[in-house]
CHARMM-style PDB file with segment names, atoms N, HN, CA, C and O in Angstrom:
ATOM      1  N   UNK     1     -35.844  31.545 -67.759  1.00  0.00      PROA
ATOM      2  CA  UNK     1     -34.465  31.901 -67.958  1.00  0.00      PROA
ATOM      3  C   UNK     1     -34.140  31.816 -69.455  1.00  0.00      PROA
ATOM      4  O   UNK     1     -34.419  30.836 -70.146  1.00  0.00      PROA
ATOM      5  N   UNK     2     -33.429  33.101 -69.971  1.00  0.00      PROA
ATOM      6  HN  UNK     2     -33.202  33.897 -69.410  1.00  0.00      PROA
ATOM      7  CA  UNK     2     -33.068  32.922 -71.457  1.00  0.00      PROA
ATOM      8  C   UNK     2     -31.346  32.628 -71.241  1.00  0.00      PROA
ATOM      9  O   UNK     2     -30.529  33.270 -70.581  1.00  0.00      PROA
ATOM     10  N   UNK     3     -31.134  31.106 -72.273  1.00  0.00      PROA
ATOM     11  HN  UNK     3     -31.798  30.584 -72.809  1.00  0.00      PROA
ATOM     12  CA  UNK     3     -29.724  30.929 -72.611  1.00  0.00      PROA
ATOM     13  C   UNK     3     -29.384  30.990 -74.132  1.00  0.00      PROA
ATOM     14  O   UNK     3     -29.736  30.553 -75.228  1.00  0.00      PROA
ATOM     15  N   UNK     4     -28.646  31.656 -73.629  1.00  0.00      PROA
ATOM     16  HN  UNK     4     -28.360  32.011 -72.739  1.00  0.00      PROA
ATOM     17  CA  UNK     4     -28.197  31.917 -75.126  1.00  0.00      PROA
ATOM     18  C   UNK     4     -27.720  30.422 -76.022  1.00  0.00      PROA
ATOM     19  O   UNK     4     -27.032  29.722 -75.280  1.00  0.00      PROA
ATOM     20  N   UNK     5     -27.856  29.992 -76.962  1.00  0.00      PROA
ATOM     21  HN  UNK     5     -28.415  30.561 -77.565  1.00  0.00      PROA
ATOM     22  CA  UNK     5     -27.152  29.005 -77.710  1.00  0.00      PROA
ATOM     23  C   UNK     5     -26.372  29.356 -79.178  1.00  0.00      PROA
ATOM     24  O   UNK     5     -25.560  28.466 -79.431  1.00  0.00      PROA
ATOM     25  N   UNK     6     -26.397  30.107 -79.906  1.00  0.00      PROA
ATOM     26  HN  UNK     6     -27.056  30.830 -79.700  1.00  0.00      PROA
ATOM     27  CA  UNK     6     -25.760  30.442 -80.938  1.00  0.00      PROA
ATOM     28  C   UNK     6     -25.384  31.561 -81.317  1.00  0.00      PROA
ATOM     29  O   UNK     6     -25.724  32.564 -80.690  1.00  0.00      PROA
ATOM     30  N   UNK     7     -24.738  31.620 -82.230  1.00  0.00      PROA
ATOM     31  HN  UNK     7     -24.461  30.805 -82.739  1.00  0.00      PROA
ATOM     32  CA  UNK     7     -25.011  33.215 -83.352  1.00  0.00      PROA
ATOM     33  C   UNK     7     -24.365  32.729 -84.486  1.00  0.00      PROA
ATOM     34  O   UNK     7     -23.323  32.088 -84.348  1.00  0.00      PROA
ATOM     35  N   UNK     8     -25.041  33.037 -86.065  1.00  0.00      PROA
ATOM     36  HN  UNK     8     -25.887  33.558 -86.177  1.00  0.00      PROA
ATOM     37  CA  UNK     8     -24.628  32.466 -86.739  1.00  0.00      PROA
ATOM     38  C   UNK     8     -24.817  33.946 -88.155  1.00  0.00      PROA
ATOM     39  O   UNK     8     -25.757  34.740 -88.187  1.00  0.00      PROA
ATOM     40  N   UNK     9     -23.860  33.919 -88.955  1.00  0.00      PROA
ATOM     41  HN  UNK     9     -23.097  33.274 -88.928  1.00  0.00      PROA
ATOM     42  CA  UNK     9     -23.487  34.599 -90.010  1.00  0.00      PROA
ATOM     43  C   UNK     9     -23.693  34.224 -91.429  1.00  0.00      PROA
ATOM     44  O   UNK     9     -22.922  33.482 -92.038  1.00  0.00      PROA
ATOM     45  N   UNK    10     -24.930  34.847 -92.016  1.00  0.00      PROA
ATOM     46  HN  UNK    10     -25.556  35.450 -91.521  1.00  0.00      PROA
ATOM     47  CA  UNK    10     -25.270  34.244 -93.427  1.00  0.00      PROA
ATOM     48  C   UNK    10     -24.817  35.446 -94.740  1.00  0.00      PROA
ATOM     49  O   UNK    10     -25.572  36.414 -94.830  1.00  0.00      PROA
ATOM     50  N   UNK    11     -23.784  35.388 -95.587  1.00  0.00      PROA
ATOM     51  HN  UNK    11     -23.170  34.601 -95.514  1.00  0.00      PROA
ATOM     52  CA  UNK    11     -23.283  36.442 -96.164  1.00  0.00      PROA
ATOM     53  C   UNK    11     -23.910  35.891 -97.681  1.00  0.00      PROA
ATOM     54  O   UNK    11     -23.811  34.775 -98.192  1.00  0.00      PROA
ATOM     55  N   UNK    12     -24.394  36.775 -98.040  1.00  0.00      PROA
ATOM     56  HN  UNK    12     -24.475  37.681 -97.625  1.00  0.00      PROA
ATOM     57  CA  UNK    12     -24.769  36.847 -99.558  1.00  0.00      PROA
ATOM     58  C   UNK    12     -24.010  37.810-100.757  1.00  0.00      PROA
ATOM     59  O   UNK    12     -23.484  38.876-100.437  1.00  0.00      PROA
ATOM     60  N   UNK    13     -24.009  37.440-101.818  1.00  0.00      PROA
ATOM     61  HN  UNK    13     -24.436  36.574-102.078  1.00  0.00      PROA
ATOM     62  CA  UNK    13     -22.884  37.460-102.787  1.00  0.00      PROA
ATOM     63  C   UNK    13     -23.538  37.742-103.687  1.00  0.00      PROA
ATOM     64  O   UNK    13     -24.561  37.058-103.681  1.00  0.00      PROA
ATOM     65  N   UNK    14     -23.480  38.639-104.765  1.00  0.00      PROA
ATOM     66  HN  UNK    14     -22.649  39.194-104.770  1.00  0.00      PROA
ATOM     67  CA  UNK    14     -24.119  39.004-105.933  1.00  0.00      PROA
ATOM     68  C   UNK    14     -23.169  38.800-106.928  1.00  0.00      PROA
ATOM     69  O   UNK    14     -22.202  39.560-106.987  1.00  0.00      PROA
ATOM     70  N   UNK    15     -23.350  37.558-108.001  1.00  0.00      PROA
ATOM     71  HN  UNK    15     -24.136  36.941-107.953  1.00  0.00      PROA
ATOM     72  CA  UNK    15     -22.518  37.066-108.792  1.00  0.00      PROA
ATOM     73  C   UNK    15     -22.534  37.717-110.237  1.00  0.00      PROA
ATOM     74  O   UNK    15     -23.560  37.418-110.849  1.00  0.00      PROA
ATOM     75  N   UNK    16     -21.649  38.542-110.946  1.00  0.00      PROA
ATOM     76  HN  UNK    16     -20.816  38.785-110.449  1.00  0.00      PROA
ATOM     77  CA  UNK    16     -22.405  38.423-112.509  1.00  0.00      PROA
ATOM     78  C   UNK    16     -22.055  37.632-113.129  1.00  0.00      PROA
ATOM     79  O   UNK    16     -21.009  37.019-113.343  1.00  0.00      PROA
ATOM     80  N   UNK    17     -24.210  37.679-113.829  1.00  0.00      PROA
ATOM     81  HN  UNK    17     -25.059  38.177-113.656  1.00  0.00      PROA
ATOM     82  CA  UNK    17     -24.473  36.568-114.888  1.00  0.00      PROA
ATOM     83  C   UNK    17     -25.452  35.273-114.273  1.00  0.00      PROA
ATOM     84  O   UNK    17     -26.170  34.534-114.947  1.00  0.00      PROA
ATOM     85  N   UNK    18     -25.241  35.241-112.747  1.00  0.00      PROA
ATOM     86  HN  UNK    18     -24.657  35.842-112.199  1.00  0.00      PROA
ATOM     87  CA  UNK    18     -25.860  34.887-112.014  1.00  0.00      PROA
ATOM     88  C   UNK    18     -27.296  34.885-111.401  1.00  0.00      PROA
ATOM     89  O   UNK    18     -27.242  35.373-110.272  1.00  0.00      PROA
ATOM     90  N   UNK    19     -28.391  34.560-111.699  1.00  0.00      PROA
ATOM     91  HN  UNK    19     -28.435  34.164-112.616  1.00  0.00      PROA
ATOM     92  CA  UNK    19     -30.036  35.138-110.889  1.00  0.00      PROA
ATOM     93  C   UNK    19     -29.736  35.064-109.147  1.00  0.00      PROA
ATOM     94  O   UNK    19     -29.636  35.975-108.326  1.00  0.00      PROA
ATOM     95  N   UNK    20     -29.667  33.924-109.030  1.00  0.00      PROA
ATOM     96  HN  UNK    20     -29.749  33.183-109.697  1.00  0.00      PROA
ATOM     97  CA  UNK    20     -29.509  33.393-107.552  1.00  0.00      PROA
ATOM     98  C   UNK    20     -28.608  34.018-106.980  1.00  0.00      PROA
ATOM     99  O   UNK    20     -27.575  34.127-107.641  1.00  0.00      PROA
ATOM    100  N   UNK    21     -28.614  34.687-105.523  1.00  0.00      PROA
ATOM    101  HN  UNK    21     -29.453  34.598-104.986  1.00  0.00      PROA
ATOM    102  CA  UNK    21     -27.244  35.011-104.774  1.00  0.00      PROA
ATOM    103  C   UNK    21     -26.731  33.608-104.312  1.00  0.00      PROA
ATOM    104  O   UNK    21     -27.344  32.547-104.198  1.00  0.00      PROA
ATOM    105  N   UNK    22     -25.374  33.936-104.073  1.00  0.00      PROA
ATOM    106  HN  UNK    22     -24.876  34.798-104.166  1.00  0.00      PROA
ATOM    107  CA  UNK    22     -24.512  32.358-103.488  1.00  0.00      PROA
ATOM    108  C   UNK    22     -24.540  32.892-101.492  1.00  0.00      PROA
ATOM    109  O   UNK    22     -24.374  34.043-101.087  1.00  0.00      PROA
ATOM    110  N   UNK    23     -24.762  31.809-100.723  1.00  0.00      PROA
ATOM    111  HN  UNK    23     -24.897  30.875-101.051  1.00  0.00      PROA
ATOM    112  CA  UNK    23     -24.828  32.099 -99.578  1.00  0.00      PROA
ATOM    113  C   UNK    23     -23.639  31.000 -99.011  1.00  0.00      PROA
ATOM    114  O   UNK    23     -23.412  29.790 -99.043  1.00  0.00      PROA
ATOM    115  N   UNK    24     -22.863  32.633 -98.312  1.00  0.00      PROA
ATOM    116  HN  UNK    24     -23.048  33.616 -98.286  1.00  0.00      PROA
ATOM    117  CA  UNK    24     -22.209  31.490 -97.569  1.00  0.00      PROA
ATOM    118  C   UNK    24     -22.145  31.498 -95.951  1.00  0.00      PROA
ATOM    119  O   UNK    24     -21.628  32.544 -95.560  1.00  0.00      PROA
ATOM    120  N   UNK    25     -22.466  30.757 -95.055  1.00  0.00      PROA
ATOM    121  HN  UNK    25     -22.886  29.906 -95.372  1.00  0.00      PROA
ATOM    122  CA  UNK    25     -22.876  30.221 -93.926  1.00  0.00      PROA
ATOM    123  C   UNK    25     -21.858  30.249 -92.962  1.00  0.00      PROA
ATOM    124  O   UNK    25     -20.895  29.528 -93.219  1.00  0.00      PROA
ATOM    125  N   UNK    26     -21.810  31.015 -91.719  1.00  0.00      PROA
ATOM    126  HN  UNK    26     -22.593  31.601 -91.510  1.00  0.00      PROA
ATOM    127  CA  UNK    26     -20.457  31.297 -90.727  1.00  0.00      PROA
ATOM    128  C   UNK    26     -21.205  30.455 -89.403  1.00  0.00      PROA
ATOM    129  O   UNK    26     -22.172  31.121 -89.032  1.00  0.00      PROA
ATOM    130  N   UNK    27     -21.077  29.458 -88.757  1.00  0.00      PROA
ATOM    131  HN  UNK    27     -20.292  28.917 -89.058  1.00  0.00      PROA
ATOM    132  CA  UNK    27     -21.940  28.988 -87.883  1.00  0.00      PROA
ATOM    133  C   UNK    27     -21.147  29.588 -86.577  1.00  0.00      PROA
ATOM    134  O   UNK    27     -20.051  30.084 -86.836  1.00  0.00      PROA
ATOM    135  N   UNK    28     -21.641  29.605 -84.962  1.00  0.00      PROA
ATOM    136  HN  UNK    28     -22.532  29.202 -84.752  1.00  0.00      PROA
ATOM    137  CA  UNK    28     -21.095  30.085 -83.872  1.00  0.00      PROA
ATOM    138  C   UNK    28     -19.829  30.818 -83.836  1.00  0.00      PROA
ATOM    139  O   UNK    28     -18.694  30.515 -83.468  1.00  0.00      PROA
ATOM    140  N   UNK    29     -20.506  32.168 -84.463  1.00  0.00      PROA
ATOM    141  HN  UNK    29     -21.428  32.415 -84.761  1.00  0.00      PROA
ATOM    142  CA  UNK    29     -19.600  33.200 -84.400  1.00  0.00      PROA
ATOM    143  C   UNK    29     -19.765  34.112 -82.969  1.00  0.00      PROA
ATOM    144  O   UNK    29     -20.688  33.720 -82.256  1.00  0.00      PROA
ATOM    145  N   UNK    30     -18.975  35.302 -82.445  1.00  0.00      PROA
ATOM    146  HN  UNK    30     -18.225  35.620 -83.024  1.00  0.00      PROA
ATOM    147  CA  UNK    30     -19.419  35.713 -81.362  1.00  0.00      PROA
ATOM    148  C   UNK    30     -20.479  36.184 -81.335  1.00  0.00      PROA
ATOM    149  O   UNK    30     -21.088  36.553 -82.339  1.00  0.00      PROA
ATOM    150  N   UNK    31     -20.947  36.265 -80.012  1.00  0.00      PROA
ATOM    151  HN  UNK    31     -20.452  35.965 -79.197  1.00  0.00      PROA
ATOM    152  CA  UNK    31     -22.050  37.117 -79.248  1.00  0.00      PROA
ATOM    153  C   UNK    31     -22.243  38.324 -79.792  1.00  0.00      PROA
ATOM    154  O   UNK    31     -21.340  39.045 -79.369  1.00  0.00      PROA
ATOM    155  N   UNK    32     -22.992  38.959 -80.554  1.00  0.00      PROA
ATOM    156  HN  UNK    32     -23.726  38.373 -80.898  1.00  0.00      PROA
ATOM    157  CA  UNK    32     -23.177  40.026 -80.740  1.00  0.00      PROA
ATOM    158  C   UNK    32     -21.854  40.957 -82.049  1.00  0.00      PROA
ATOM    159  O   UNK    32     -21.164  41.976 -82.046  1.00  0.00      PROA
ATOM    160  N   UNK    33     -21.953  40.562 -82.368  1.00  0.00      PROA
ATOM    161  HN  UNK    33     -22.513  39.733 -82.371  1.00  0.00      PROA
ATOM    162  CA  UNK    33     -20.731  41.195 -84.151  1.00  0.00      PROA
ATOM    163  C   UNK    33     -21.059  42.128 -84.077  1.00  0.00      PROA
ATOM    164  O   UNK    33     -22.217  42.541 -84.006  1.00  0.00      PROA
ATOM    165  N   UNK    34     -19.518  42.994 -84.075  1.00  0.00      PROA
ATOM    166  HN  UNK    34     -18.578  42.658 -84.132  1.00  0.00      PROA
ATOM    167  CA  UNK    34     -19.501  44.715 -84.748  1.00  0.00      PROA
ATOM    168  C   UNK    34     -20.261  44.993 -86.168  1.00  0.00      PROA
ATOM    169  O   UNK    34     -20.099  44.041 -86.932  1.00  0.00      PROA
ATOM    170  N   UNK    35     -20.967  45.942 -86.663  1.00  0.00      PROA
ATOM    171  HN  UNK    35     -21.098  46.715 -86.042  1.00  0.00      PROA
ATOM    172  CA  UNK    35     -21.152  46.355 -88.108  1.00  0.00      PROA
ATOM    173  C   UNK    35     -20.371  45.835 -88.719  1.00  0.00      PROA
ATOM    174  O   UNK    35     -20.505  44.993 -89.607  1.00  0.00      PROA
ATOM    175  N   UNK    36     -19.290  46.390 -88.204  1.00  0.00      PROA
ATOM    176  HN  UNK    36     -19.181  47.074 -87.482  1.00  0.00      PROA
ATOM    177  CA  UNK    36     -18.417  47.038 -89.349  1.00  0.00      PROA
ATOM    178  C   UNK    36     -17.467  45.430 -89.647  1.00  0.00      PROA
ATOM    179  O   UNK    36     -17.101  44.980 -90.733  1.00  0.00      PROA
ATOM    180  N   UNK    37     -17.314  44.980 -88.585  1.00  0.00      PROA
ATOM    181  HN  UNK    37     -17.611  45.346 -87.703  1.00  0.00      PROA
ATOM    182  CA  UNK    37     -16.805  43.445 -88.705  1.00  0.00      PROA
ATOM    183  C   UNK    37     -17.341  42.645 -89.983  1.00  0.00      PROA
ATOM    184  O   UNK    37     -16.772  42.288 -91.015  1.00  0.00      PROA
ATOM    185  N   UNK    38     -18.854  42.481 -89.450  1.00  0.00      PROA
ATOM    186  HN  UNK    38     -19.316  42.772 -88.612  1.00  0.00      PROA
ATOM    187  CA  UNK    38     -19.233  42.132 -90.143  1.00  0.00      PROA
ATOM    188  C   UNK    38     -19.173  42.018 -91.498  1.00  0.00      PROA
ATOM    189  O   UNK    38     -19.086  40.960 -92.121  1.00  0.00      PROA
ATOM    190  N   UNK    39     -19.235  43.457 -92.086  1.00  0.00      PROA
ATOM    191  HN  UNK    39     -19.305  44.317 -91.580  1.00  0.00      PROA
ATOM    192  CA  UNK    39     -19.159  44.070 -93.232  1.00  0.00      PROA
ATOM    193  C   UNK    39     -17.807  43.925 -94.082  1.00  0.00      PROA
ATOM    194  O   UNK    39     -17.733  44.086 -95.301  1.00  0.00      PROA
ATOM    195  N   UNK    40     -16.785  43.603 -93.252  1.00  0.00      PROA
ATOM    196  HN  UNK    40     -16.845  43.472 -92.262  1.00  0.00      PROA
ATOM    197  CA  UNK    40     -15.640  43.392 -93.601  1.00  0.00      PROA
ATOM    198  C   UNK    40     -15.526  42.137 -94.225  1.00  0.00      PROA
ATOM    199  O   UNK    40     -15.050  41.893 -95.334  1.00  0.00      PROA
ATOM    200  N   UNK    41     -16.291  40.920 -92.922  1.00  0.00      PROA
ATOM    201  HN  UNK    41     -16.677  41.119 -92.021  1.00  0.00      PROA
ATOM    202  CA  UNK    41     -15.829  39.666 -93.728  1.00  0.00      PROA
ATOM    203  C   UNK    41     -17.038  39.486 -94.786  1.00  0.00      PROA
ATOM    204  O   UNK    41     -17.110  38.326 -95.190  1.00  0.00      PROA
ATOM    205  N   UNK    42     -18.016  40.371 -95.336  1.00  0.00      PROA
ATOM    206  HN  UNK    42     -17.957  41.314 -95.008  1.00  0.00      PROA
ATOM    207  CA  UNK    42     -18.601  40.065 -96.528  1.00  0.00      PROA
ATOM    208  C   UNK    42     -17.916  40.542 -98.006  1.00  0.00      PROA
ATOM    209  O   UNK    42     -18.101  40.192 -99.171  1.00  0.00      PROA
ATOM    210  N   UNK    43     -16.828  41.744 -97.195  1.00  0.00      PROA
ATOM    211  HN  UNK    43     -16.677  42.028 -96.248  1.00  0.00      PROA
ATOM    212  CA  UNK    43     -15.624  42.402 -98.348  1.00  0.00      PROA
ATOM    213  C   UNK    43     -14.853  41.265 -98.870  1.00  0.00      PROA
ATOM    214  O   UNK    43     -14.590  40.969-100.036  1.00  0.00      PROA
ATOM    215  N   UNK    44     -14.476  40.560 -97.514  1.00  0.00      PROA
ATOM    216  HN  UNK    44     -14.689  40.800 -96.567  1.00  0.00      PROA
ATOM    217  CA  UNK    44     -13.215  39.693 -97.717  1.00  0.00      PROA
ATOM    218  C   UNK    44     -13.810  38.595 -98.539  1.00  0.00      PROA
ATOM    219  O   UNK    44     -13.072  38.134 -99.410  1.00  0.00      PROA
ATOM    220  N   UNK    45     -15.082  38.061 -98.413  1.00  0.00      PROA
ATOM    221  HN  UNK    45     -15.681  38.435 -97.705  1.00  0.00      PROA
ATOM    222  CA  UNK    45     -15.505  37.029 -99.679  1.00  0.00      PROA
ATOM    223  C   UNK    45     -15.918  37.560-101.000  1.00  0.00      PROA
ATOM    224  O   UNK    45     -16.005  36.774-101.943  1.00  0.00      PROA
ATOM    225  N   UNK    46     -16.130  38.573-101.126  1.00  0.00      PROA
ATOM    226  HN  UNK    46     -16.060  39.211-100.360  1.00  0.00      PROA
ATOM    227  CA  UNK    46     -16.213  38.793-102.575  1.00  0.00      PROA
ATOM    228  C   UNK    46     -15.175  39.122-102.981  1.00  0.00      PROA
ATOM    229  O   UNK    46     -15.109  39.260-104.203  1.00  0.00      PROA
ATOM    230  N   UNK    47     -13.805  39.418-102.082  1.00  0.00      PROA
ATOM    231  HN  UNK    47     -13.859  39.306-101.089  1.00  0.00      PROA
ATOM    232  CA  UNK    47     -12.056  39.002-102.438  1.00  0.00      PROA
ATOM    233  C   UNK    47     -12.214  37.877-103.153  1.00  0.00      PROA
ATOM    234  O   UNK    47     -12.062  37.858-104.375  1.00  0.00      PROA
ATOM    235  N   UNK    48     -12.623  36.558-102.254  1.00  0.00      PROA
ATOM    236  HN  UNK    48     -12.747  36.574-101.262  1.00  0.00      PROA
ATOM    237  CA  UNK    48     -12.235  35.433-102.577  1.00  0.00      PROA
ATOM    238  C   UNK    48     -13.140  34.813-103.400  1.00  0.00      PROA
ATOM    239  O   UNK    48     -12.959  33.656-103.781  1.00  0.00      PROA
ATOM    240  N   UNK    49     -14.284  35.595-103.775  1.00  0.00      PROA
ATOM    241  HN  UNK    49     -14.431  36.535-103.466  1.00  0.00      PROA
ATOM    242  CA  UNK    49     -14.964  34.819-104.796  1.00  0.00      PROA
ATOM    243  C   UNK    49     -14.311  35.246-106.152  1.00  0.00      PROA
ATOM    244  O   UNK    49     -13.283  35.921-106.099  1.00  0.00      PROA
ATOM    245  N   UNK    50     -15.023  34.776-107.783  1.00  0.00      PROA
ATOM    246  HN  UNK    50     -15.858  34.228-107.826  1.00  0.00      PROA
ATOM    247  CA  UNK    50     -14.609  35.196-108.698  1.00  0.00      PROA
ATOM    248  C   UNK    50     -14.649  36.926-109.160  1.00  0.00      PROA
ATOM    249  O   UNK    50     -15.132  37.730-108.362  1.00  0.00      PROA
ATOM    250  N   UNK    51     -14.298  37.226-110.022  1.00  0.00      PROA
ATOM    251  HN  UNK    51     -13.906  36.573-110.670  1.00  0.00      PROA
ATOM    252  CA  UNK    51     -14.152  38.435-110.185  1.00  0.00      PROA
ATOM    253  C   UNK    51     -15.703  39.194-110.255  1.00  0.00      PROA
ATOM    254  O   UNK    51     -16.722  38.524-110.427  1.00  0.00      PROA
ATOM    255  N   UNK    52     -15.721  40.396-110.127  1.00  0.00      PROA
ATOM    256  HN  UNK    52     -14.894  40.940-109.988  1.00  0.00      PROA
ATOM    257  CA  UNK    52     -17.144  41.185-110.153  1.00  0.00      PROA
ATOM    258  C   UNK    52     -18.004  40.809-108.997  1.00  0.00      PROA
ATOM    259  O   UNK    52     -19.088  41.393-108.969  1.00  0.00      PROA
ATOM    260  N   UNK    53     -17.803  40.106-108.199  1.00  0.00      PROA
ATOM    261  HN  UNK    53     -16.923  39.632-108.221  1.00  0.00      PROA
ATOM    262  CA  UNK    53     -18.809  39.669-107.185  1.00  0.00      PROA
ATOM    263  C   UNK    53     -18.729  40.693-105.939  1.00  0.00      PROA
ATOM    264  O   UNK    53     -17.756  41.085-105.295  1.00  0.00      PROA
ATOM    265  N   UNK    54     -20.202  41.002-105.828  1.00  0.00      PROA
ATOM    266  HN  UNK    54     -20.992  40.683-106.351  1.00  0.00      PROA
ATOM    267  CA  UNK    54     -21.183  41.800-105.154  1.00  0.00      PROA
ATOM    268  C   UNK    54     -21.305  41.452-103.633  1.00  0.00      PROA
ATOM    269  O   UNK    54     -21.284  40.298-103.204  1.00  0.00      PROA
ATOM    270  N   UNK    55     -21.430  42.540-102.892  1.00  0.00      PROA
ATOM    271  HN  UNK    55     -21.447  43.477-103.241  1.00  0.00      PROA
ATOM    272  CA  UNK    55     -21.762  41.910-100.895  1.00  0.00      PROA
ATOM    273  C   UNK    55     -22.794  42.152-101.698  1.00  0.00      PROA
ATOM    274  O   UNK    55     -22.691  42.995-102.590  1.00  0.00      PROA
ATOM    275  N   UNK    56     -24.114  41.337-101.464  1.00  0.00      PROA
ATOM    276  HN  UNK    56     -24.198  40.653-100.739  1.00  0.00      PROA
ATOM    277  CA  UNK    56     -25.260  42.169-101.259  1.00  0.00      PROA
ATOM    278  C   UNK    56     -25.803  42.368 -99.904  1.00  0.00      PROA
ATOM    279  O   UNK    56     -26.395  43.433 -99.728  1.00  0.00      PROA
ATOM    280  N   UNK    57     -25.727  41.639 -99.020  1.00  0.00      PROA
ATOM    281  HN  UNK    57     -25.247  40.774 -99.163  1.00  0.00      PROA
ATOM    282  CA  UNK    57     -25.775  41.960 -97.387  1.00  0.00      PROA
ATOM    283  C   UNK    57     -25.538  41.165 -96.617  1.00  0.00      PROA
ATOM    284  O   UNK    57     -24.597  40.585 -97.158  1.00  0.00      PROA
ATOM    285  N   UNK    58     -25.747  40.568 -95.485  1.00  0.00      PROA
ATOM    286  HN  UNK    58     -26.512  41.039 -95.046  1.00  0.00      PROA
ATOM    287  CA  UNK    58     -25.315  39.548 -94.341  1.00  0.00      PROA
ATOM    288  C   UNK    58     -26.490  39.259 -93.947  1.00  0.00      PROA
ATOM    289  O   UNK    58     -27.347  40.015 -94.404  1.00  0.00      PROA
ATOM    290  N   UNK    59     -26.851  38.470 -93.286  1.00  0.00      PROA
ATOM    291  HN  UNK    59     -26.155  37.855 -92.915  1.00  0.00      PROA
ATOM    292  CA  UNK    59     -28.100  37.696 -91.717  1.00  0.00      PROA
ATOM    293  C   UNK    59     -27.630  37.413 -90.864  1.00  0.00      PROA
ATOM    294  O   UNK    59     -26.908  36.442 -91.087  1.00  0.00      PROA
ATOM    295  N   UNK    60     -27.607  37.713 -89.923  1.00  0.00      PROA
ATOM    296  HN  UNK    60     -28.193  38.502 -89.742  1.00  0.00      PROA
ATOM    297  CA  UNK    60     -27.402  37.305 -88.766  1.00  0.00      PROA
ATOM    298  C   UNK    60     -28.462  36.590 -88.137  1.00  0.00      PROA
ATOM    299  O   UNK    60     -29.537  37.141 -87.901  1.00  0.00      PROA
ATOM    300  N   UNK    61     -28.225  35.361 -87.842  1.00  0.00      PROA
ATOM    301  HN  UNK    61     -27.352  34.913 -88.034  1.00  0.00      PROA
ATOM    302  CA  UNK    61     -29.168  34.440 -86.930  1.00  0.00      PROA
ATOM    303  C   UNK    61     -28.516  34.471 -85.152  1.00  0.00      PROA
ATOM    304  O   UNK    61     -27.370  34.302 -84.738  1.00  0.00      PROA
ATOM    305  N   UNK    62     -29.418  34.673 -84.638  1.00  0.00      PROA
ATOM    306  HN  UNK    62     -30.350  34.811 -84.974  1.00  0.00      PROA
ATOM    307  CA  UNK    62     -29.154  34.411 -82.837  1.00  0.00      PROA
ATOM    308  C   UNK    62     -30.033  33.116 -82.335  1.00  0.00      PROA
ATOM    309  O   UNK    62     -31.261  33.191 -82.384  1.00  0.00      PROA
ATOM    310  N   UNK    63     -29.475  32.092 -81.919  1.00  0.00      PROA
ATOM    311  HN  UNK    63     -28.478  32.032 -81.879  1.00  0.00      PROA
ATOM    312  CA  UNK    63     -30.584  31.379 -81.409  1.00  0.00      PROA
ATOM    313  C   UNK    63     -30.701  31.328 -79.796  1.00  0.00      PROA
ATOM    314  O   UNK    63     -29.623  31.469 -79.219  1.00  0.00      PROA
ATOM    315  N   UNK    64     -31.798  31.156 -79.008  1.00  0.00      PROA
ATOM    316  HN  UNK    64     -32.674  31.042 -79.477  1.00  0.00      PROA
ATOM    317  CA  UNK    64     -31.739  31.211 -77.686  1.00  0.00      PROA
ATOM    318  C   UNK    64     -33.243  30.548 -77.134  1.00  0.00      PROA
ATOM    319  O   UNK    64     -34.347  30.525 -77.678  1.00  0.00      PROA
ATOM    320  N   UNK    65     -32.828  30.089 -75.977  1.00  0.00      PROA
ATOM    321  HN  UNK    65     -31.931  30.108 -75.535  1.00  0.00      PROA
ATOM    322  CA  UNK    65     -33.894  28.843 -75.540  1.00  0.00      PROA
ATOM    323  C   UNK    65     -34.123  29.899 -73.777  1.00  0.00      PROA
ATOM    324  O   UNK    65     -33.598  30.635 -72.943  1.00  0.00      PROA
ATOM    325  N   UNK    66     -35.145  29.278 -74.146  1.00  0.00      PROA
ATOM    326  HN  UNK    66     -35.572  28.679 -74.824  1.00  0.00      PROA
ATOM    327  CA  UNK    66     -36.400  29.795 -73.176  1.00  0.00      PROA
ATOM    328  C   UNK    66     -36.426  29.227 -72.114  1.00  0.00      PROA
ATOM    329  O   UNK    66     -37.168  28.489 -72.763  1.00  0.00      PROA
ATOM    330  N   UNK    67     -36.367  28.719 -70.925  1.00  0.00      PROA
ATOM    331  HN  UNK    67     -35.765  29.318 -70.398  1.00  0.00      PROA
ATOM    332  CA  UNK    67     -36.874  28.031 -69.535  1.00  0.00      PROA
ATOM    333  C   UNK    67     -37.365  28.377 -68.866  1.00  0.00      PROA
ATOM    334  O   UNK    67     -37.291  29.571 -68.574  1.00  0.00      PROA
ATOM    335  N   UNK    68     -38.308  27.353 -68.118  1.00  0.00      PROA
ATOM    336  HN  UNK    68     -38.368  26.383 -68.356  1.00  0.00      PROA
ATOM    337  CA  UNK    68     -38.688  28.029 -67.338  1.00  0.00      PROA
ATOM    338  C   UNK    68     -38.208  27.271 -65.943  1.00  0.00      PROA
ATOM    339  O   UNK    68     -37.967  26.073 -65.799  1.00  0.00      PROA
ATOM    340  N   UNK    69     -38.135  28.451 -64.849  1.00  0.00      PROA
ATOM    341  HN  UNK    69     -38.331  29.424 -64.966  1.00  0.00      PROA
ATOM    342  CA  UNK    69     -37.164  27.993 -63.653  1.00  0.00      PROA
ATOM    343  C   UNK    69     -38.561  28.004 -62.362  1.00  0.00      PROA
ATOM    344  OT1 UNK    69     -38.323  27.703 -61.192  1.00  0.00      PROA
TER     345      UNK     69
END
């Protein structure tokens, strides 16, 4: 039996002046995220980061456990 246990949202940020992207971490978000959702709340943090900052893309993590019945 597969149960589902998570879904989790990793948004990356392209800073200038910066090497490293900044990651920021959405833990038990819903089941399955729209694109475009998605894509939105990586808009809405480079709102809220400093000026010039970049989506560079998202991760999505799913976690899910295995049994056996």
């Amino acid at each position: 039996m597969i149960q589902k246990l998570s879904t989790k949202l990793q948004v990356h940020l392209s800073i200038p002046g910066v090497e490293k992207l900044k990651k920021v971490t959405f833990s038990n978000v819903v089941e399955n995220p729209e694109e475009a959702e998605i894509i939105k709340l990586g808009e809405i943090m480079t709102e809220l980061d400093q000026d010039g900052t970049l989506l560079d893309g998202v991760i999505i993590t799913s976690q899910s456990r295995v049994t056996k019945n």
